[in-house]
NUTORGU-746622 format. One record per residue (C-alpha): residue number from 1; y, x, z; residue in three letters. Coordinates in steps of 0.2 Angstrom, whole numbers. Each point is the difference from the previous one (the first is absolute). Layout:
<nodes>
NUM, Y, X, Z, ALA
...
</nodes>
This chain:
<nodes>
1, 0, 0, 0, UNK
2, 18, 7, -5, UNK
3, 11, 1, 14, UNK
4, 19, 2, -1, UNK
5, 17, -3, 6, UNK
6, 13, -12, -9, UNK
7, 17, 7, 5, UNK
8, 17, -11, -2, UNK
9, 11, 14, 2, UNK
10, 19, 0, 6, UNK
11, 6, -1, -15, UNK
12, -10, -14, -4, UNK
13, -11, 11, -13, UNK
14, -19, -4, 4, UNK
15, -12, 13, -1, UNK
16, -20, 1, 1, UNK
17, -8, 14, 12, UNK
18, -19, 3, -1, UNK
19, -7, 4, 16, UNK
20, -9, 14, -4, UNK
21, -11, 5, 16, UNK
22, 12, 10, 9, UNK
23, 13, -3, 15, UNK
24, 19, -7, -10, UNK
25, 14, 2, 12, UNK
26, 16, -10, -4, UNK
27, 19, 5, 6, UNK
28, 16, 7, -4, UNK
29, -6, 18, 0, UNK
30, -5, 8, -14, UNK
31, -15, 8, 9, UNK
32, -7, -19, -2, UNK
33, -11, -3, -13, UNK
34, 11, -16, -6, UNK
35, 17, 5, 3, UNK
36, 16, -11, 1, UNK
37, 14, 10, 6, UNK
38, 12, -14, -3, UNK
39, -7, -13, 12, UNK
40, 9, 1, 15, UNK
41, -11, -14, 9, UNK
42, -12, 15, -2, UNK
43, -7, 13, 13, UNK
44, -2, 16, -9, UNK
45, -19, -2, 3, UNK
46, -1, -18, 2, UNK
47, -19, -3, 1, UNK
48, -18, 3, -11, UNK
49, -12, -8, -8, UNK
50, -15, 8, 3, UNK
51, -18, -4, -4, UNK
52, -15, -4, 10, UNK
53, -18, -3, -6, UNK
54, 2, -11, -15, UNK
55, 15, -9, 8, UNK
56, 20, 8, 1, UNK
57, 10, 1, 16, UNK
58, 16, 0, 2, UNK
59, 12, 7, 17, UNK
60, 17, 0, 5, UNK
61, 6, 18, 3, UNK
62, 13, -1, 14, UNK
63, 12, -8, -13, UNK
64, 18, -6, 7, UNK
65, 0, -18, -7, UNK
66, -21, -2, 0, UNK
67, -12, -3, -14, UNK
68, -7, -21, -3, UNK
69, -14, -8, -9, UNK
70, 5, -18, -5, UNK
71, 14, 1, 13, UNK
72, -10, 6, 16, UNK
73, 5, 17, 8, UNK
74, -13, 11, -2, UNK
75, -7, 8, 15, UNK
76, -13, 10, -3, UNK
77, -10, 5, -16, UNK
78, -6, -15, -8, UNK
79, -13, -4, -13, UNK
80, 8, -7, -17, UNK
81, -6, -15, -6, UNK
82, 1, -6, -21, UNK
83, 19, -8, -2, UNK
84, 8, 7, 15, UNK
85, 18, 3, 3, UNK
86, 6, 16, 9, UNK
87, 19, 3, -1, UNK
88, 12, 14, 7, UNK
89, 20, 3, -4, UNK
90, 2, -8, -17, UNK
91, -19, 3, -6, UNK
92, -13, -15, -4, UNK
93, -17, 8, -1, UNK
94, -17, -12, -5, UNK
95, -17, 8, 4, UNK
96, -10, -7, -17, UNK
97, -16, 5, -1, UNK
98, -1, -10, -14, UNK
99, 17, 4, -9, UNK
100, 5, -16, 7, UNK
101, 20, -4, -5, UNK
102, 13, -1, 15, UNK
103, 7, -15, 3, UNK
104, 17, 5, 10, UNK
105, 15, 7, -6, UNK
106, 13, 14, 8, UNK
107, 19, 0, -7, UNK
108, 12, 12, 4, UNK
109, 18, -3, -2, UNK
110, 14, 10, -1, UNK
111, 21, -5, 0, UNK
112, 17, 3, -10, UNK
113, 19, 1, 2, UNK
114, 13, -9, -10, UNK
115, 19, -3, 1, UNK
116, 8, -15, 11, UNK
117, 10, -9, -12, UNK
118, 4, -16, 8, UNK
119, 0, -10, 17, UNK
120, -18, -8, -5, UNK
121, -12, 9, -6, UNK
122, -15, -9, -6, UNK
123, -18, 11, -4, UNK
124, -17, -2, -2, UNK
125, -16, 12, 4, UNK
126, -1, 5, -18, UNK
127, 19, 7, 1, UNK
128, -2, 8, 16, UNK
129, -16, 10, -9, UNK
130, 11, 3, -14, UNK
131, 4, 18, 5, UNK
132, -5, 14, 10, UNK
133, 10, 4, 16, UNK
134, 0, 18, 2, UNK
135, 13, 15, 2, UNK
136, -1, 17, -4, UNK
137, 6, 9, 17, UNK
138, 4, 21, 1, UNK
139, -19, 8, 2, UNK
140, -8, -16, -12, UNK
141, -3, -16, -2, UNK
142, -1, -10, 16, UNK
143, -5, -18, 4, UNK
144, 18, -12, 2, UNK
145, 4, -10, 15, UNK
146, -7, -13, -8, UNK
147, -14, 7, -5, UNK
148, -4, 8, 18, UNK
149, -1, -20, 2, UNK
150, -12, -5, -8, UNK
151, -10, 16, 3, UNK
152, 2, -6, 19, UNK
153, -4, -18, -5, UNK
154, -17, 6, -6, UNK
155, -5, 10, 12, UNK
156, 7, -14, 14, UNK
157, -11, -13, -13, UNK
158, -15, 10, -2, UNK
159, -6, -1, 19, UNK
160, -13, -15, 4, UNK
161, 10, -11, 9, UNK
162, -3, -18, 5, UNK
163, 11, -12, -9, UNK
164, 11, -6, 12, UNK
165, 4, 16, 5, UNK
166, 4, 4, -19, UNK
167, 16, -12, -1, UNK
168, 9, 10, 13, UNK
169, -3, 19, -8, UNK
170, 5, -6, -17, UNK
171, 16, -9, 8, UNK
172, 5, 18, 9, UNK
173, -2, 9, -15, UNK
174, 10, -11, -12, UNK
175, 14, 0, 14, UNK
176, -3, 19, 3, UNK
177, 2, 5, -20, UNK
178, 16, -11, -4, UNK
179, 9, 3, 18, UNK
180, 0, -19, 1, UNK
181, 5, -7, 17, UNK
182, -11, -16, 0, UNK
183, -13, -6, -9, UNK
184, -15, -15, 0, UNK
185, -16, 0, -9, UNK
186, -6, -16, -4, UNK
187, -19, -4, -8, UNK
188, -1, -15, -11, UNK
189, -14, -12, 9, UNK
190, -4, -15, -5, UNK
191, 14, -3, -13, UNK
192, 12, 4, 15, UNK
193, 9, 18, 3, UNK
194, -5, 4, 19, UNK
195, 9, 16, 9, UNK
196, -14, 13, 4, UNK
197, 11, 12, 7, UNK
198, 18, 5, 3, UNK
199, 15, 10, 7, UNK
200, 14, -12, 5, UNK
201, 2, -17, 5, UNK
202, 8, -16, -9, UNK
203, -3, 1, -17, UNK
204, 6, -11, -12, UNK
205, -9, 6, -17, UNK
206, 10, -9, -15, UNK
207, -11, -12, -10, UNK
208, 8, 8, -16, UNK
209, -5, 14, 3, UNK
210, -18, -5, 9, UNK
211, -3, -12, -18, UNK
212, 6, 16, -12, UNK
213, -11, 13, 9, UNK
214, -18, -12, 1, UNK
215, 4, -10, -18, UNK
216, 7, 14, -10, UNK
217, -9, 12, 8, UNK
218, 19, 13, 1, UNK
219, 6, 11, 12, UNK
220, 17, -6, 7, UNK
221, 14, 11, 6, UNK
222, 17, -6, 6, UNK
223, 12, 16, 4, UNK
224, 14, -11, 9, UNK
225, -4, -17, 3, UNK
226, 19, -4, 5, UNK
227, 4, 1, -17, UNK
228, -14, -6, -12, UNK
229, 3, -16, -7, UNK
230, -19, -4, 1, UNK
231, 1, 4, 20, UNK
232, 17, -3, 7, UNK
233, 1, -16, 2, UNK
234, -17, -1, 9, UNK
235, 3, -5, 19, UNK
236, -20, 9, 5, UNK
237, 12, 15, -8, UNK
238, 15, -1, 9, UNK
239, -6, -7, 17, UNK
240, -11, 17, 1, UNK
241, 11, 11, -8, UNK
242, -10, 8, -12, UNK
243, 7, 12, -9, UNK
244, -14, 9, -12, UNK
245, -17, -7, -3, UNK
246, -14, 3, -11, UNK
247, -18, -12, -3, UNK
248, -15, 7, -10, UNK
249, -16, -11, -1, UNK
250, -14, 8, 6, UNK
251, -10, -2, -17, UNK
252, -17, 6, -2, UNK
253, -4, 1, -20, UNK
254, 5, -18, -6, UNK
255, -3, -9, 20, UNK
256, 15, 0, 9, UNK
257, -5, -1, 20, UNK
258, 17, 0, 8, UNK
259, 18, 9, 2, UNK
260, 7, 14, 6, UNK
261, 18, -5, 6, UNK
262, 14, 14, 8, UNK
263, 15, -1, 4, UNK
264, 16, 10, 10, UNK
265, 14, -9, 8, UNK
266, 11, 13, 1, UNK
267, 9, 9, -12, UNK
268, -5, 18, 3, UNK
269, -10, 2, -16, UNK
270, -3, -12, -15, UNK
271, -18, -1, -7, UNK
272, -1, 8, -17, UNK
273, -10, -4, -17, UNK
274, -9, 15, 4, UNK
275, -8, -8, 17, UNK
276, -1, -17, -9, UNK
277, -12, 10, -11, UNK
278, -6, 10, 14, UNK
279, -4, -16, 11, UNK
280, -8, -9, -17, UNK
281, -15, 14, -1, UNK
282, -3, 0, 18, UNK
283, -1, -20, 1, UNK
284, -13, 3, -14, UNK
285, -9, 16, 11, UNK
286, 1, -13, 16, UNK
287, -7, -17, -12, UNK
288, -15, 12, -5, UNK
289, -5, 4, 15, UNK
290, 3, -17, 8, UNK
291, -12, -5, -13, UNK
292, -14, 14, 4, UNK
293, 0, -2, 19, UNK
294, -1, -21, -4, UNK
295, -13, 3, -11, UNK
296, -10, 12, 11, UNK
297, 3, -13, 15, UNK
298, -7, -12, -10, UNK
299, -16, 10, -6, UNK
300, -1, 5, 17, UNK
301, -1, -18, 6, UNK
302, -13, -1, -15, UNK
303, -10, 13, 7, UNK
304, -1, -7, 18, UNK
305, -4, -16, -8, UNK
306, -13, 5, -11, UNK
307, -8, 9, 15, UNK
308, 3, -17, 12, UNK
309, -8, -10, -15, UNK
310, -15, 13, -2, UNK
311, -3, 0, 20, UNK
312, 2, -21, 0, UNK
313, -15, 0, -13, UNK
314, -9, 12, 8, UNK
315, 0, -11, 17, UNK
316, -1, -14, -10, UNK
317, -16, 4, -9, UNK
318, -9, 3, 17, UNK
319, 4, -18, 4, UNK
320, -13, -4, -14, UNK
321, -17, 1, 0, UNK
322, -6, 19, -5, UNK
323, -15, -10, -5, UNK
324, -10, -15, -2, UNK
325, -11, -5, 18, UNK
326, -18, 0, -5, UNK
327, -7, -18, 6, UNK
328, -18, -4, -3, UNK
329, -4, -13, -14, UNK
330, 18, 4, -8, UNK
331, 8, 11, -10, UNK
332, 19, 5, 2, UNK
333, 13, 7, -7, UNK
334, 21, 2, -2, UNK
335, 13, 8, -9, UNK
336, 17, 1, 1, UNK
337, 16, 9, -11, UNK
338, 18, -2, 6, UNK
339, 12, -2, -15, UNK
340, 12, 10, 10, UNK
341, -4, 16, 13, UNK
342, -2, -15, 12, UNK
343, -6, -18, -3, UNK
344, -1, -17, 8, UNK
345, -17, -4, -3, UNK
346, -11, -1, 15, UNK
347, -20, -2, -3, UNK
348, -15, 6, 16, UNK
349, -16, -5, 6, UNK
350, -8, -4, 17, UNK
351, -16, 0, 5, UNK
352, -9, -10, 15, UNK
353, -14, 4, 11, UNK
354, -10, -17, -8, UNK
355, 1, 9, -15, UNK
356, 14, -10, -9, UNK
357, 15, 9, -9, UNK
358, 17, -5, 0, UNK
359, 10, 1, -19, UNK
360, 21, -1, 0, UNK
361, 13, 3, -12, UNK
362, 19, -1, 2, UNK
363, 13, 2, -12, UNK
364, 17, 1, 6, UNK
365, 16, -6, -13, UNK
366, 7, 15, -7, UNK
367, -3, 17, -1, UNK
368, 2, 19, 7, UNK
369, 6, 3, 19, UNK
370, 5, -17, 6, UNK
371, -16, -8, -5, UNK
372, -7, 13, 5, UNK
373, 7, -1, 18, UNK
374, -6, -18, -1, UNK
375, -20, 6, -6, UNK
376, 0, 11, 17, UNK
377, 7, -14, 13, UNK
378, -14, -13, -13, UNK
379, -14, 14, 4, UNK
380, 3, 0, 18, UNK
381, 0, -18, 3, UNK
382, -16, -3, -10, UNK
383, -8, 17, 10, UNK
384, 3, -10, 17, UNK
385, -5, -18, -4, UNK
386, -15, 5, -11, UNK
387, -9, 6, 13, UNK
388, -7, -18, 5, UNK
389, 8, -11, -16, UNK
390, -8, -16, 6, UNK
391, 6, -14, -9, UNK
392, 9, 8, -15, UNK
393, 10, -16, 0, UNK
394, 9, 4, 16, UNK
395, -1, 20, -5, UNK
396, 11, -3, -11, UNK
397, 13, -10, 7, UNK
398, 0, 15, 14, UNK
399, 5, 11, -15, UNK
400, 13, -11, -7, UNK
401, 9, -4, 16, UNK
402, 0, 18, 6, UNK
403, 6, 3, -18, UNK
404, 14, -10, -2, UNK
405, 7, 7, 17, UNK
406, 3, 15, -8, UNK
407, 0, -2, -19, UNK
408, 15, 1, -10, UNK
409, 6, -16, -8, UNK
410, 0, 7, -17, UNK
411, -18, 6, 3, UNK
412, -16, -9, 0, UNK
413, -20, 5, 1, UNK
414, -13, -8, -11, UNK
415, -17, 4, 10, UNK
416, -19, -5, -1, UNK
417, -12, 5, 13, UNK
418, -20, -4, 0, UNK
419, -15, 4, 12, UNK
420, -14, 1, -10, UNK
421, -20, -2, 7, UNK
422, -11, 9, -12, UNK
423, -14, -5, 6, UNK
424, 2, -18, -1, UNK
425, 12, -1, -14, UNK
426, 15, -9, 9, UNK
427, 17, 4, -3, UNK
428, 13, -6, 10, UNK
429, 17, 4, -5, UNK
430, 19, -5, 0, UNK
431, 13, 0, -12, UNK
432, 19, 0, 2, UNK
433, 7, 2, -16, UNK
434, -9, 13, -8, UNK
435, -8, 2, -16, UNK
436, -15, -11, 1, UNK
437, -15, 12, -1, UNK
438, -13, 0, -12, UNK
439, -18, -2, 4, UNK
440, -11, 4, -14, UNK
441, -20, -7, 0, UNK
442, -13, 13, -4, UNK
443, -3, -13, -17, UNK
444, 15, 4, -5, UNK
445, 9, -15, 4, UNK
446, 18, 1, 8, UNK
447, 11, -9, 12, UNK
448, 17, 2, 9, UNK
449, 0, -4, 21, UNK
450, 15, -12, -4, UNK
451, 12, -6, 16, UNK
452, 6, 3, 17, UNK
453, 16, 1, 8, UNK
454, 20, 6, -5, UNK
455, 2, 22, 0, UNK
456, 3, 8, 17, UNK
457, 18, 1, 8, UNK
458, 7, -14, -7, UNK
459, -3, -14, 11, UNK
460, -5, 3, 16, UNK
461, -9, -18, 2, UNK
462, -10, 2, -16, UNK
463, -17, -7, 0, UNK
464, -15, 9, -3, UNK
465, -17, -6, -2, UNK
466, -18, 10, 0, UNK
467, -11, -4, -17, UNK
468, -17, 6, -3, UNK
469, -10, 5, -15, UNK
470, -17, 8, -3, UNK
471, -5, 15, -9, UNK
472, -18, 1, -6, UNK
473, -9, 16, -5, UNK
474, 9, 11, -11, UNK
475, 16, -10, 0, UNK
476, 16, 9, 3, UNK
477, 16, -4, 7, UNK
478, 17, 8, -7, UNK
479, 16, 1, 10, UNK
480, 13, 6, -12, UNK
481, 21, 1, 3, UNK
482, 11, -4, -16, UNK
483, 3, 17, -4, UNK
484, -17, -2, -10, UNK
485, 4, -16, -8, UNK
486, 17, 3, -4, UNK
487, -1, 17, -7, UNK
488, 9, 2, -17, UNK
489, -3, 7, -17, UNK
490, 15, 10, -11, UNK
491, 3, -20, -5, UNK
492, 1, -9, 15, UNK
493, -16, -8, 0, UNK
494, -9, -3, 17, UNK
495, -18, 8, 4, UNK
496, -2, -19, 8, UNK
497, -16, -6, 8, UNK
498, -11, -4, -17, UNK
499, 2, 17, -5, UNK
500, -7, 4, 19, UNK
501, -13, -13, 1, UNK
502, -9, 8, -15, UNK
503, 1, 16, 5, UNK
504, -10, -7, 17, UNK
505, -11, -8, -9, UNK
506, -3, 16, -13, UNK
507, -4, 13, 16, UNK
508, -5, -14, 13, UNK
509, -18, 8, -1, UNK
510, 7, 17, 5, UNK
511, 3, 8, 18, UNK
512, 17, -8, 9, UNK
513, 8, 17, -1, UNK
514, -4, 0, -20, UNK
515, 7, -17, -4, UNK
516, 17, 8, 10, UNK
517, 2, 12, -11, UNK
518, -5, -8, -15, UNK
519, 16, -12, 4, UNK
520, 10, 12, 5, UNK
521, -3, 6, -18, UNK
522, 1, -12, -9, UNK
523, 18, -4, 8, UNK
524, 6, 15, -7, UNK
525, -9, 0, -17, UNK
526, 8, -15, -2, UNK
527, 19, 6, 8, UNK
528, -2, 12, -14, UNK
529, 12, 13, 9, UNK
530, 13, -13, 6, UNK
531, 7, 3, 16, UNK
532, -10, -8, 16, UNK
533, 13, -13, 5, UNK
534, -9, -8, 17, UNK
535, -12, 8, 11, UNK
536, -19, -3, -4, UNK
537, -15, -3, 13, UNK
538, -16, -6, -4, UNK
539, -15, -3, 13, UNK
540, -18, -5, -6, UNK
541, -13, -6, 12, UNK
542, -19, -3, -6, UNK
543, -12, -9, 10, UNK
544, -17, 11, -5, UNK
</nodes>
């Protein structure tokens, strides 16, 4: 397998590094094998891949503003997995063992001067990027205020911090680099501009200039408020004194996510067109990594989720059975497959000392952790009342009552739950709005155990009543949830309960376990690769 690294560089070049069986150090110095001198958020050896076995490792090396993979501080050495992230200064490295593409991006800005010509000056972040602000001092060229900004901006940006604390850094450097005196940073939540952070108290932001910034997507400076006709007249102006002010929307490529508004009431020094352009870039620095910490919040939520998700299936399969009891004179056997990580399908057997085996099935409305929820507090009902069901009539108004205590009112339980004698043949069961099973004659012949009461959780003084059939030698009962019936092919038509009657019929001479998974194929034959839309559980009981 070829292993390599895909490199978006600071300059937002990309280039492809095989990994070649020996250690690869990354930094600023030029003793590292990949060198990038030019990235101050580098250490000068910043960290290593290094391989292990038939795996690659990678480690920090003591680096000022740390190494992450996919946005987690890294530690100790870690062992790379296919398509992950590990970035450091203004690099974005993937580990691909498969020459996977990247799918993240790094820009780098830089910022430009120009000429004040009148009171209102009025850019956008492609004028701001128009030129290159740089000066040419006695000994060479040296960085510009300016540009000693936004050199400062990315190193300030390039450290892992938490979101909230993001809005105040970006707010003290944007005051820092034009000498403003106040300032107010405000995030655009909901349709509504709310203030993140800022320096100052009462400000009174003026809807021109809020409306020009977020519609028009411009940068807004006003050198002497006093005296433009656009501003002068403006009590929010006068009341406060303003005397200079600038805006510039915090714009990340075409998604503007708020403003940056400062302003100076005194007149000690007026804000140029070269802060104007200077404040621009940096809004666009601060929108960017706005974004990427919002972004890595959310994966991060993602992440926990996932895990939470994968944890809750876990417990949640143990609430099933692992297998089917082994009951003399029967032969038993279940399955079930969440459409989601987690389902609300509920299915278990329990066996007696007289021999008889209780069947039940439960489908709670909807899918994925709610129903899920519900399928545990379900399980744990039935576990305590099945222990002596008795008359399955007043079993089940035992469920339903403790059920509606706590259910939901959007929510509701279909369930079916049967005590089966296999030595005599009688099945008792009950019925509360559930599928009506299918129990299928050892001829061949088919029928449906039609009736029974309203589903679970709805009314709590629903009645219930107990019914009775008999299974003969080599009959078979089939408890089944809708996810069966109801599956879909590419066009929408419905697997339904003909389609699953035959295929009972077809394997009814086969073991309980075969004719599960000879449904369960035939389901998806017939799904023909459409998405699983509803959870599927299927339960098969043959008298021998």
């Amino acid at each position: 397998m070829s292993r390599e690294l895909l490199i978006q560089c600071p300059d937002g070049q990309m280039k492809t590094v095989p990994l070649t069986g020996v250690r690869l150090s990354i930094g600023r110095s030029n003793i590292a094998e990949l060198c990038f001198p030019d990235d101050a958020g580098l250490s000068r050896q910043h960290f290593a891949f290094e391989p292990e076995g038939d795996d690659w490792t990678v480690q920090d090396l003591g680096s000022k503003n740390g190494t992450f993979v996919n946005n987690l501080a890294l530690k100790a050495r870690l062992i790379l997995k296919p398509g992950d992230h590990v970035t450091a200064g203004h690099l974005v490295i993937v580990y691909a063992p498969n020459g996977a593409e990247p799918n993240a991006g790094v820009v780098v800005f830089g910022g430009e001067t120009s000429s004040p010509t009148t009171s209102t000056v009025v850019t956008s972040l492609e004028g701001a990027l128009s030129n290159q602000t740089m000066s040419i001092e006695r000994g060479g060229p040296k960085a510009s205020a300016p540009m000693q900004a936004l050199i400062r901006a990315g190193q300030e940006l390039s450290e892992n911090r938490p979101l909230h604390e993001l809005f105040s850094v970006i707010l003290d450097l944007a005051i820092q680099a034009v000498n403003a005196q106040r300032g107010v940073l405000l995030i655009l939540e909901g349709g509504e501009l709310v203030p993140r952070a800022r320096k100052g108290e009462g400000f009174h932001i003026s809807t021109a200039v809020r409306d020009r910034v977020i519609n028009e997507r411009s940068s807004i400076l006003v050198r002497d408020a006093q005296l433009d006709d656009a501003f002068k007249g403006r009590m929010s102006i006068v009341e406060h004194k303003v005397h200079t002010m600038m805006a510039a929307p915090l714009q990340s490529k075409d998604r503007i996510v708020g403003l940056i508004y400062l302003d100076s009431p005194f007149v000690l020094r007026e804000f140029t067109k070269d802060d104007l352009n200077l404040l621009t870039v940096m809004a666009n620095i601060a929108a960017i990594r706005i974004e990427n910490a919002r972004l890595a919040e959310v994966e991060q939520a993602e992440r926990i989720m996932a895990r939470d998700l994968s944890q809750a299936a876990e417990i949640q399969g143990r609430m099933l059975p692992e297998k089917a009891p082994e009951v003399p004179g029967a032969d038993l056997a279940g399955f079930n497959m969440a459409c989601r990580t987690v389902g609300g399908d509920y299915y278990d057997f329990f066996t007696y000392p007289d021999g008889r085996v209780a069947l039940a099935l439960g489908d709670v409305s909807g899918k994925g952790m709610p129903a899920s929820l519900m399928m545990m507090a379900l399980q744990a009902r039935v576990q305590v009342l099945a222990e002596d069901p008795g008359n399955l009539a007043h079993f089940m108004t035992r469920i339903n009552k403790a059920t509606c205590a706590k259910c939901p009112s959007n929510r509701f339980i279909t369930f079916f739950f049967s005590v089966l004698n296999a030595v005599t043949g009688d099945l008792a069961y009950a019925n509360a709005g559930h599928n009506p099973p299918i129990l299928v004659r050892a001829n061949g012949d088919a029928e449906m155990l039609e009736g029974g009461g309203p589903v679970l959780g709805i009314l709590s003084i629903a009645p219930y009543s107990e019914m009775h059939a008999q299974l003969n030698h080599g009959d078979m009962l089939v408890l089944y949830s809708d996810g069966v019936t109801e599956a879909n092919n590419p066009a929408y038509d419905e697997f339904d309960e003909e389609r699953l009657i035959e295929v009972l019929k077809t394997h009814r001479t086969l073991p309980a376990a075969e004719i599960v998974q000879a449904v369960i194929r035939a389901v998806t034959e017939f799904a023909a690769g459409a998405p699983q839309a509803d959870d599927i559980t299927l339960l098969v009981a043959k008298r021998l």
